[in-house]
MIMI-678316 format. One line per field, with one value per residue (C-alpha): residue number from 0; residue in one letter; x, y, z. Coordinates in nm, 3 decimals, always signed. Example, Ala and Ser with C-alpha at 12.3 -4.5 7.8 and 13.67 -1.06 7.14 Angstrom:
BEGIN
nr [0,1]
rest [A,S]
east [+1.230,+1.367]
north [-0.450,-0.106]
up [+0.780,+0.714]
//
This chain:
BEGIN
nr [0,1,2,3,4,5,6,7,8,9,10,11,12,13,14,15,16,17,18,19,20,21,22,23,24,25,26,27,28,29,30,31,32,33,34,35,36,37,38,39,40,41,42,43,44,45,46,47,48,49,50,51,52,53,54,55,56,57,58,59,60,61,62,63,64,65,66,67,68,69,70,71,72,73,74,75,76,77,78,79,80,81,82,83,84,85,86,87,88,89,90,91,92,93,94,95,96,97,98,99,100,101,102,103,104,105,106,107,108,109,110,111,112,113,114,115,116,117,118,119,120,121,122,123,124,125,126,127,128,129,130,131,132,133,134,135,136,137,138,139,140,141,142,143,144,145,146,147,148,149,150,151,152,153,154,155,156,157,158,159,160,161,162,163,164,165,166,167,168,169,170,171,172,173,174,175,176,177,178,179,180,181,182,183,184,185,186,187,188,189,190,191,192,193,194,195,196,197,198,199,200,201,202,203,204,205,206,207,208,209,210,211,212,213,214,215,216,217,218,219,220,221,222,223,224,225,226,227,228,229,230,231,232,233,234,235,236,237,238,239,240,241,242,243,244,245,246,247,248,249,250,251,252,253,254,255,256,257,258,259,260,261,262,263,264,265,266,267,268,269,270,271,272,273,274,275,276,277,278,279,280,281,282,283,284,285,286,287,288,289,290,291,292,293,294,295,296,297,298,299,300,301,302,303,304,305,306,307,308,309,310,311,312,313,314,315,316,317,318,319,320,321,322,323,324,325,326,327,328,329,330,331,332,333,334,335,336,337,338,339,340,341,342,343,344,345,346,347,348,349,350,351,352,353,354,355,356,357,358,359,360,361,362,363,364,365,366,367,368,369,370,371,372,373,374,375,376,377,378,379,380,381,382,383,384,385,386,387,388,389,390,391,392,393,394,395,396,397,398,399,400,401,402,403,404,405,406,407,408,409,410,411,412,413,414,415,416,417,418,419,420,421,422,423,424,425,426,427,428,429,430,431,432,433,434,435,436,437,438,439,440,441,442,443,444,445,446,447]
rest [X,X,X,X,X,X,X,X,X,X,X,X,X,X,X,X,X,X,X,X,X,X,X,X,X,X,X,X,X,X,X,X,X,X,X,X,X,X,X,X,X,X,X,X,X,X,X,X,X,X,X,X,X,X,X,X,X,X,X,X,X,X,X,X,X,X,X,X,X,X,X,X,X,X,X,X,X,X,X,X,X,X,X,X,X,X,X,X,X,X,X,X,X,X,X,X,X,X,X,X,X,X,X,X,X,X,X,X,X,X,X,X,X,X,X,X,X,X,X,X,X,X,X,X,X,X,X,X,X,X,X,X,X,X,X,X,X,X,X,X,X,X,X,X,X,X,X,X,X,X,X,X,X,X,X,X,X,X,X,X,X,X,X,X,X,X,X,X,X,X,X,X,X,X,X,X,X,X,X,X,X,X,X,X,X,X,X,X,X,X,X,X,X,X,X,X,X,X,X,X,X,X,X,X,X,X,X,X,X,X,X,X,X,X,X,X,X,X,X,X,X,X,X,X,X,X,X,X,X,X,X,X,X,X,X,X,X,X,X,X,X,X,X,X,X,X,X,X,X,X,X,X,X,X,X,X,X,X,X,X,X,X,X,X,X,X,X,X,X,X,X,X,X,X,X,X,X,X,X,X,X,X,X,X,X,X,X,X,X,X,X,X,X,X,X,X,X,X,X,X,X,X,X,X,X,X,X,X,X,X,X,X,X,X,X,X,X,X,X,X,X,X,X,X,X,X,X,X,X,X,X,X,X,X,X,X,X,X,X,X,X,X,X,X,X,X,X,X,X,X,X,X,X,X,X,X,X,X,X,X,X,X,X,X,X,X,X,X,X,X,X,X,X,X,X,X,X,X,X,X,X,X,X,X,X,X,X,X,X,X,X,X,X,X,X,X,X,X,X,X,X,X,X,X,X,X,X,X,X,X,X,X,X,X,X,X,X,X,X,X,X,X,X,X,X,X,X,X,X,X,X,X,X,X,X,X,X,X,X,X,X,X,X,X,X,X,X,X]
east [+23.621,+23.431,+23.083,+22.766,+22.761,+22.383,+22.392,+22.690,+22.462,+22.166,+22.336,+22.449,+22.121,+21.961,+22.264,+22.236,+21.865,+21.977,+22.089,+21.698,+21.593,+21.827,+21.860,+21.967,+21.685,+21.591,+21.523,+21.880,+22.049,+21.906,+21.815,+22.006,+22.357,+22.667,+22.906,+23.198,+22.995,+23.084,+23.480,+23.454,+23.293,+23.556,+23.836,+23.647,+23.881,+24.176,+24.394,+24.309,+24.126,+23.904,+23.903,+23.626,+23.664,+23.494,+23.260,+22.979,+22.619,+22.789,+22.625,+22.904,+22.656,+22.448,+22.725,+22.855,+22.457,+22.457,+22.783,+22.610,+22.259,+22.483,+22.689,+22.378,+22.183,+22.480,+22.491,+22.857,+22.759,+22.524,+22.389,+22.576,+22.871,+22.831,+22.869,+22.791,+22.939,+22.885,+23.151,+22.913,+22.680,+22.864,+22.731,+22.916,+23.247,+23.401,+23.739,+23.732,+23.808,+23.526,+23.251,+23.362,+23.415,+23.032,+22.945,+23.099,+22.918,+22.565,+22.641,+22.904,+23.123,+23.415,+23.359,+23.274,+23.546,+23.403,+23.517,+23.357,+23.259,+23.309,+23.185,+23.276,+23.100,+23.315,+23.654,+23.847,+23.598,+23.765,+24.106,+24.398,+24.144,+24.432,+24.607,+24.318,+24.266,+24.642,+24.592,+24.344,+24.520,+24.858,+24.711,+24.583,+24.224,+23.958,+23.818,+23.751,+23.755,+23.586,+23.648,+23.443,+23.586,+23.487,+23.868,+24.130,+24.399,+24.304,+24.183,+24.558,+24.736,+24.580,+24.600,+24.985,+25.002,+24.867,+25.076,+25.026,+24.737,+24.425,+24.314,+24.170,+23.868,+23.762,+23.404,+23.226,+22.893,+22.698,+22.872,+22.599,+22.591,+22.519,+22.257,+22.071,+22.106,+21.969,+21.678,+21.642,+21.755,+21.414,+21.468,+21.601,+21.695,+21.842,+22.068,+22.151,+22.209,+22.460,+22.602,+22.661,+22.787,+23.076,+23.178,+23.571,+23.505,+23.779,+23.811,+24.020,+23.779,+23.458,+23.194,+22.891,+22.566,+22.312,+22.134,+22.131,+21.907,+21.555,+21.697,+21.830,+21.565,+21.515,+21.938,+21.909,+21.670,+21.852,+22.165,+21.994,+21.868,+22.187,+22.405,+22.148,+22.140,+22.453,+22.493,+22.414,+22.237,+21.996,+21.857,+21.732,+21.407,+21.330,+21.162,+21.109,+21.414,+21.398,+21.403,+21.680,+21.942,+21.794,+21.899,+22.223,+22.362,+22.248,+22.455,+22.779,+22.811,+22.638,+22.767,+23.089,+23.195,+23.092,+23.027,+23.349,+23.576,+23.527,+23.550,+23.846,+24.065,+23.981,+23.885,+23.835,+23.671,+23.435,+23.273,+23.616,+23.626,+23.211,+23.360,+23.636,+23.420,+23.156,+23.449,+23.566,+23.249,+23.119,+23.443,+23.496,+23.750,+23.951,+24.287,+24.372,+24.533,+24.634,+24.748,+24.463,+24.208,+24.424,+24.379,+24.042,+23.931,+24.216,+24.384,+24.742,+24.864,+24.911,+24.570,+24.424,+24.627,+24.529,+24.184,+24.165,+24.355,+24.055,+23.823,+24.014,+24.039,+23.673,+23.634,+23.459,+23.681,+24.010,+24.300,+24.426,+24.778,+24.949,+25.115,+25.463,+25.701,+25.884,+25.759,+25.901,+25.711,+25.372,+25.438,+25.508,+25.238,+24.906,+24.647,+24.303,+24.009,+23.701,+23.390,+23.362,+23.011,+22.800,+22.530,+22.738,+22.776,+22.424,+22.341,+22.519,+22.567,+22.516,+22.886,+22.861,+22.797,+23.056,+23.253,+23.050,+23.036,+23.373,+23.451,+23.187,+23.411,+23.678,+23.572,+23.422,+23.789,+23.949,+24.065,+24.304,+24.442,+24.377,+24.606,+24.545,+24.768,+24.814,+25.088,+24.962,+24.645,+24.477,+24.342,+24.139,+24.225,+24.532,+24.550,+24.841,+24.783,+25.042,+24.982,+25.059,+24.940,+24.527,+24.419,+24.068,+23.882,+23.498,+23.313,+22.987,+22.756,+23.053,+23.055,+23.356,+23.625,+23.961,+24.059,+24.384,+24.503,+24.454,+24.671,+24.908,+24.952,+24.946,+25.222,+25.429,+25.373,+25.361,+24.966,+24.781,+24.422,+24.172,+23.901,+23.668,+23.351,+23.017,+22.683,+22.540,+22.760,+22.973,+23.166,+23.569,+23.794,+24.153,+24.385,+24.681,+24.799,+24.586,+24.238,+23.965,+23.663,+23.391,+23.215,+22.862,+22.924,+22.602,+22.765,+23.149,+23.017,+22.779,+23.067,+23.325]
north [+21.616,+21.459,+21.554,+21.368,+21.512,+21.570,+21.705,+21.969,+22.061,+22.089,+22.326,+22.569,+22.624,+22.707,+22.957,+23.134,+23.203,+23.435,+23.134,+23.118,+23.463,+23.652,+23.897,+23.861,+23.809,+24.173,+23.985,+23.905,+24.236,+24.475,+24.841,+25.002,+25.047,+25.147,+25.346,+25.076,+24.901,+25.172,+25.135,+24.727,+24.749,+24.945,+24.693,+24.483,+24.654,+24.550,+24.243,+24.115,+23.897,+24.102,+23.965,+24.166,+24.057,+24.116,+23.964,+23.790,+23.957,+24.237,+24.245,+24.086,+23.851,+24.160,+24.300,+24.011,+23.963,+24.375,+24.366,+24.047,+24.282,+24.556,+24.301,+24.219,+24.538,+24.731,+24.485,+24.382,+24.035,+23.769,+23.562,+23.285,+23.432,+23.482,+23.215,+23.241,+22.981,+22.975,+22.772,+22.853,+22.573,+22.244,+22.063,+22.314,+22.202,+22.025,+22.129,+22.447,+22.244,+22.009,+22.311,+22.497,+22.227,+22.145,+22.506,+22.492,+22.227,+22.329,+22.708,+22.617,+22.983,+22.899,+22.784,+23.148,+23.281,+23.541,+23.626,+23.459,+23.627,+23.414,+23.489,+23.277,+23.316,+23.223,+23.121,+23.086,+22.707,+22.636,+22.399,+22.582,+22.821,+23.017,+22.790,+22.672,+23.010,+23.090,+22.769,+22.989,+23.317,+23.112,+22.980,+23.330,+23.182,+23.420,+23.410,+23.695,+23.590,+23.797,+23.636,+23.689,+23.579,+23.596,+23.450,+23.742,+23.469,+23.223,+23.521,+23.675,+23.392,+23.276,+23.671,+23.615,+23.339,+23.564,+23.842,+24.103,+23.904,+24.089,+24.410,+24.359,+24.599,+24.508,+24.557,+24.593,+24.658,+24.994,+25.301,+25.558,+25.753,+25.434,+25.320,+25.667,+25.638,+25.279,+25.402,+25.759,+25.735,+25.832,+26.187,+26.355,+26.663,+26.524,+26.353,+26.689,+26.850,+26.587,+26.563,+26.950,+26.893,+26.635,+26.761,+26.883,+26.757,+26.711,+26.648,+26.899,+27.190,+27.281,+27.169,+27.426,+27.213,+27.509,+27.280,+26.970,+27.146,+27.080,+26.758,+26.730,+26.566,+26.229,+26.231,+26.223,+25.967,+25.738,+25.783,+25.659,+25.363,+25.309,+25.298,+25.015,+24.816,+24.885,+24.780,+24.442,+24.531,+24.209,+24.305,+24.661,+24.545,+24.365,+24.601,+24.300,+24.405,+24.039,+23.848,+24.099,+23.990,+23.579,+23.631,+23.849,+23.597,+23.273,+23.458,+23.524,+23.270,+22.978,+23.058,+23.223,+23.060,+22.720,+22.666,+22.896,+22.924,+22.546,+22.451,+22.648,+22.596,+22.268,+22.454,+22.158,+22.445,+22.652,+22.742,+22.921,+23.087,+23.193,+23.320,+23.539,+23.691,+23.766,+23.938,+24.160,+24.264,+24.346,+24.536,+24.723,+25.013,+24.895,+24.753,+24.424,+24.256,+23.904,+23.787,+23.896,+23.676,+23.375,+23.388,+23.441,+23.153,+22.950,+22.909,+22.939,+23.292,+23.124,+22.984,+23.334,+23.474,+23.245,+23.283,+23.665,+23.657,+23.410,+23.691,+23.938,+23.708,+23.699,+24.109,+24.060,+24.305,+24.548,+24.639,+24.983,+25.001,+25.275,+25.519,+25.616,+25.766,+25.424,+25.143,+24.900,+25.034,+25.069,+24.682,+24.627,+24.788,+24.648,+24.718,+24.870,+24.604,+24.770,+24.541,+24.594,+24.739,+24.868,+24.630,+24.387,+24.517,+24.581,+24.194,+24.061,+24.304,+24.656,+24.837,+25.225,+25.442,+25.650,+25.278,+25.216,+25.546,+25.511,+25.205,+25.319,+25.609,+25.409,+25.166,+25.431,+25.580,+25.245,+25.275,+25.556,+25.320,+25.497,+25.456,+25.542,+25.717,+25.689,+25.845,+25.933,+26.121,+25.953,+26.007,+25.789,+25.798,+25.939,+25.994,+26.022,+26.232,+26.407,+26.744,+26.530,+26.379,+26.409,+26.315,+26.265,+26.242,+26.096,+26.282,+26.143,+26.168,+26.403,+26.772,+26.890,+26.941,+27.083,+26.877,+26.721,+26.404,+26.613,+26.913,+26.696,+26.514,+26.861,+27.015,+26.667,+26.584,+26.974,+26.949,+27.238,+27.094,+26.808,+26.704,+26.610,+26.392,+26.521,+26.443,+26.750,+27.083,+27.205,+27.442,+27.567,+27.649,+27.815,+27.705,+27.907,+27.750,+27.443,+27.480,+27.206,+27.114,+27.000,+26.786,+26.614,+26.240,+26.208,+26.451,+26.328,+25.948,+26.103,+26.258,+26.045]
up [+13.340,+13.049,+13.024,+12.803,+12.498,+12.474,+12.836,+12.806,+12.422,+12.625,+12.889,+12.642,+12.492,+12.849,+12.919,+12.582,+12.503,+12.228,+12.043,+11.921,+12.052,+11.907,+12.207,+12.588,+12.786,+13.005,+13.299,+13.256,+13.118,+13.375,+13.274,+13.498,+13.365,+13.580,+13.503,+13.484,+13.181,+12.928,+13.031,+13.040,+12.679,+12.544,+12.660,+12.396,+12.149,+12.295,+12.193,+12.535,+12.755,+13.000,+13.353,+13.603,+13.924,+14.283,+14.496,+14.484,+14.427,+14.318,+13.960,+13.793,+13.590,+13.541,+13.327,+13.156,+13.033,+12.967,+12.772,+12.538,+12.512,+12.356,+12.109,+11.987,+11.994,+11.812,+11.516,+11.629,+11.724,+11.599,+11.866,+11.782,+11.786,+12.167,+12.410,+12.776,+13.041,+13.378,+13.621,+13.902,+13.805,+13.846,+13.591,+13.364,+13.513,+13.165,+13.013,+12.837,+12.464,+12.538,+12.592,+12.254,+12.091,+12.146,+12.076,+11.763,+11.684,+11.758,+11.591,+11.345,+11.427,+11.384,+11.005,+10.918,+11.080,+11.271,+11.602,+11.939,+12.213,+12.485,+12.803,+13.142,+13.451,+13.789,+13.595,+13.918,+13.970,+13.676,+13.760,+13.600,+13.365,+13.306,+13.136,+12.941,+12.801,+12.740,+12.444,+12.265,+12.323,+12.183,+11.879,+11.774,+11.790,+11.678,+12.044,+12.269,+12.614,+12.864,+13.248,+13.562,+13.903,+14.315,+14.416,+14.461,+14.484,+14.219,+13.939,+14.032,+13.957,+13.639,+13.549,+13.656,+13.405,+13.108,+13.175,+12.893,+12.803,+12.985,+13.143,+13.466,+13.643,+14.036,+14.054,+14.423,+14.601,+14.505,+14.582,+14.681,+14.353,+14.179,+14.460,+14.388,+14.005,+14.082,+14.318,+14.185,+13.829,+13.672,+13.839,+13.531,+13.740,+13.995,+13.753,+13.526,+13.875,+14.026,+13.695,+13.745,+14.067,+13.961,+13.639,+13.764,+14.166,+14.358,+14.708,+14.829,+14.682,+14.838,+14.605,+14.497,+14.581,+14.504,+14.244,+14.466,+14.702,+14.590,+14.640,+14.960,+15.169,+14.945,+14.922,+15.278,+15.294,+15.048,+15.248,+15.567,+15.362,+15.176,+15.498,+15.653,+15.335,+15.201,+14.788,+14.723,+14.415,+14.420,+14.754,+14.663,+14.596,+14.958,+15.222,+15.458,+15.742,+15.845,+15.490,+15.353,+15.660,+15.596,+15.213,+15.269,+15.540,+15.302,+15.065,+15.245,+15.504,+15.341,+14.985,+15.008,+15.387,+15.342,+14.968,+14.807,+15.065,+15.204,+14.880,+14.662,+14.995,+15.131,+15.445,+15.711,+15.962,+15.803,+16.135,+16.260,+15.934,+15.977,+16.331,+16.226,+15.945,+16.232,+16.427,+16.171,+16.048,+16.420,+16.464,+16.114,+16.095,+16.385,+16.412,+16.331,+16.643,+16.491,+16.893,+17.015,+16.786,+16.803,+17.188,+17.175,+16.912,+17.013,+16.667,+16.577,+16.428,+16.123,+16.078,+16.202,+15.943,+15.651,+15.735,+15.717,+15.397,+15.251,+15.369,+15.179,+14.885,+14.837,+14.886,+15.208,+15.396,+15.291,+15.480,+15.533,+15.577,+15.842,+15.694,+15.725,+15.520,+15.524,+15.355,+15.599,+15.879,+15.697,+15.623,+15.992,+16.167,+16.242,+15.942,+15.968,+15.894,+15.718,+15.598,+15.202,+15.266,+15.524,+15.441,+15.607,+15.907,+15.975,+15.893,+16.142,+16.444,+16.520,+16.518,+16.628,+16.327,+16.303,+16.212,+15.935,+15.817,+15.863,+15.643,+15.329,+15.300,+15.299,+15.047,+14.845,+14.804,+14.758,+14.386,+14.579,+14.823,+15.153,+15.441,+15.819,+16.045,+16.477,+16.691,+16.968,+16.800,+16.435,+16.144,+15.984,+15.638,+15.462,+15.106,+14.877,+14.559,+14.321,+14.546,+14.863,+15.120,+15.247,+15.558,+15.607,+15.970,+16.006,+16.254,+16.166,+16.511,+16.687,+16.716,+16.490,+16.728,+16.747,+16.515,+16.699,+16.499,+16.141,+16.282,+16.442,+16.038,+15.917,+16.091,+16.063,+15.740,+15.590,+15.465,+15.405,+15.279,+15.493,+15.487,+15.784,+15.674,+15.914,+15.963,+15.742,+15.806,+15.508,+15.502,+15.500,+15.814,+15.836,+16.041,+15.991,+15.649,+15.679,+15.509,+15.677,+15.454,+15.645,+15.419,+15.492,+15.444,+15.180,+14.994,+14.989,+14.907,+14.643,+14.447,+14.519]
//
């Protein structure tokens, strides 16, 4: 799409301020820095394209700005070697050639030969960006492309395309440790003691929280808020209960539903879709039932089907597959549906809290893939690690119990460590050869 000439000059200046500043704006490159930053900057050094991918309102802007701050601050960058598009804005929309070949104009780069940073905001809106970008990468061009995209489908394929090409790191809401480094970062000793407290963690060990005490009761607090809110880092700062659901369903339903979604997908229905979504979310950490929903909203299997997998395109919800020693049968069983955050699941209904505690722990652990397990008895979540398999059981508002489901994994499965996620006891039970670590779920989601 061909774009005025003036226009598409005029848009570039108001997307990179450092042009004439000579340093990314701080209202743009946020002061609070998570932990992922540090590993997307060093992918810099690579010979590849960096795509960062997740939802939307997750922060992913937030970096992209953060990563052009440090260009800049460090001396590696000049500002006009650093060029900022965003896809999101419409009026953006041109062929990739047209925009730098207008930023080369206006900076005159490419004529010294240094190398560009160039940054693109919400590639996926960007018809057949991956081929676009594959020209550049072909041609050896002194151009370091650094992606951002909402679309699991559409950032997949185009990564597909450039196989070899990029590195690739999912980013999603807040976990909790990042929500109290946002919300409690001043607190110097807090962080030296949780620092203390993760340095060698690992699940299946009893962690030593002696210097997290003095600390306990605004953890606890933060937790309470954290779990209502969830970690939608641009709503952090709105106390209003009533404006902070207005804002978070604007931005899912009317932006992701009917703007994204409707959009990417030529979804004739958006109001189905809305539906489903509303479904899920009110029922997170269940089982799937495909038959069930298509009788109930009257759609075909196939439509259900295509319409969940949108959902889990756009990181609004995860599937947990069963497990089972064969892979067959963990493909053929029904999945477990968890909502991406527990934000969500307050905005639009009021599931029991033992399901959302349920699904943040989940989605906490997701970089490990966790499975679920039912015969008969469940667990909730089953890990596999090198040292075998973990199952984990959420007993949030229940008095720890005999434990049924995990022994019945243990003794079929041959485990000899679990863990069971409470409200606020920790501490270690034996079980014959299985060890049980009861582990406060503030505590497991902080070091996680």
């Amino acid at each position: 799409m061909a774009m005025d000439g003036q226009k598409l000059l005029q848009l570039l200046h108001f997307y990179n301020p450092w042009w004439l500043a000579g340093r990314a704006p701080e209202s743009l490159a946020l002061p609070y820095r998570r932990p992922v930053l540090e590993r997307l900057e060093s992918y810099l050094e690579l010979d590849r394209a960096v795509i960062i991918k997740g939802p939307r309102r997750v922060g992913k802007s937030t970096l992209l700005y953060q990563m052009i701050g440090d260009l800049l601050d460090s001396g590696k960058a000049q500002p006009k070697d650093i060029l900022y598009i965003s896809f999101d804005d419409v009026e953006m929309r041109s062929e990739l050639s047209d925009i730098l070949e207008a930023y080369r104009q206006a900076t005159a780069v490419a004529a010294s030969g240094r190398t560009v940073y160039c940054f693109i905001d919400e590639v996926h809106f960007l018809p057949d960006w991956q081929f676009q970008v594959k020209r550049y990468l072909d041609r050896k061009s002194p151009v370091k492309f650094i992606l951002s995209g909402s679309s699991a489908t559409l950032v997949k394929r185009g990564a597909e395309s450039l196989a070899g090409r990029t590195v690739e790191e999912l980013v999603l809401p807040f976990s909790f440790r990042e929500y109290v480094g946002y919300s409690l970062g001043r607190s110097e000793p807090l962080s030296a003691a949780l620092d203390r407290v993760r340095a060698n963690y690992d699940i299946t060990e009893l962690p030593d929280i002696t210097s997290l005490l003095p600390f306990k009761t605004e953890l606890l607090v933060a937790f309470e808020q954290y779990l209502s809110r969830g970690g939608f880092p641009h709503l952090f700062q709105v106390q209003d209960e009533i404006i902070w659901r207005k804002l978070l369903r604007e931005d899912i339903v009317e932006k992701v539903i009917y703007r994204d979604l409707a959009d990417l997908f030529q979804i004739k229905q958006p109001l189905l879709l809305e539906k489903i979504f509303l479904y899920l979310t009110g029922n997170t950490a269940g089982l799937l039932n495909i038959s069930n929903l298509s009788r109930s909203f009257g759609l075909s299997r196939a439509t259900v089907e295509t319409y969940i997998d949108y959902l889990r395109q756009s990181y609004l919800v995860f599937m947990c597959n069963k497990y089972s020693p064969s892979l067959e049968a963990r493909l053929r069983s029904a999945p477990k549906m968890h909502s991406i955050d527990c934000g969500l699941a307050h905005a639009f209904d009021v599931p029991e809290q033992g399901r959302i505690v349920e699904s943040m722990i989940a989605a906490h652990l997701l970089p490990l893939s966790p499975l679920y397990w039912r015969d008969g008895s469940e667990v909730d979540i089953v890990l596999e690690r090198d040292g075998g398999l973990l199952p984990v059981e959420v007993k949030y508002r229940k008095q720890a119990g005999d434990f049924k489901g995990i022994r019945k994994f243990a003794d079929l499965y041959g485990c000899h460590k679990a863990v069971v996620v409470t409200g606020d006891e920790l501490r270690r039970i034996e079980a014959g050869d299985l060890f049980i670590l009861l582990v406060p779920a503030w505590l497991l989601s902080l070091l996680l």
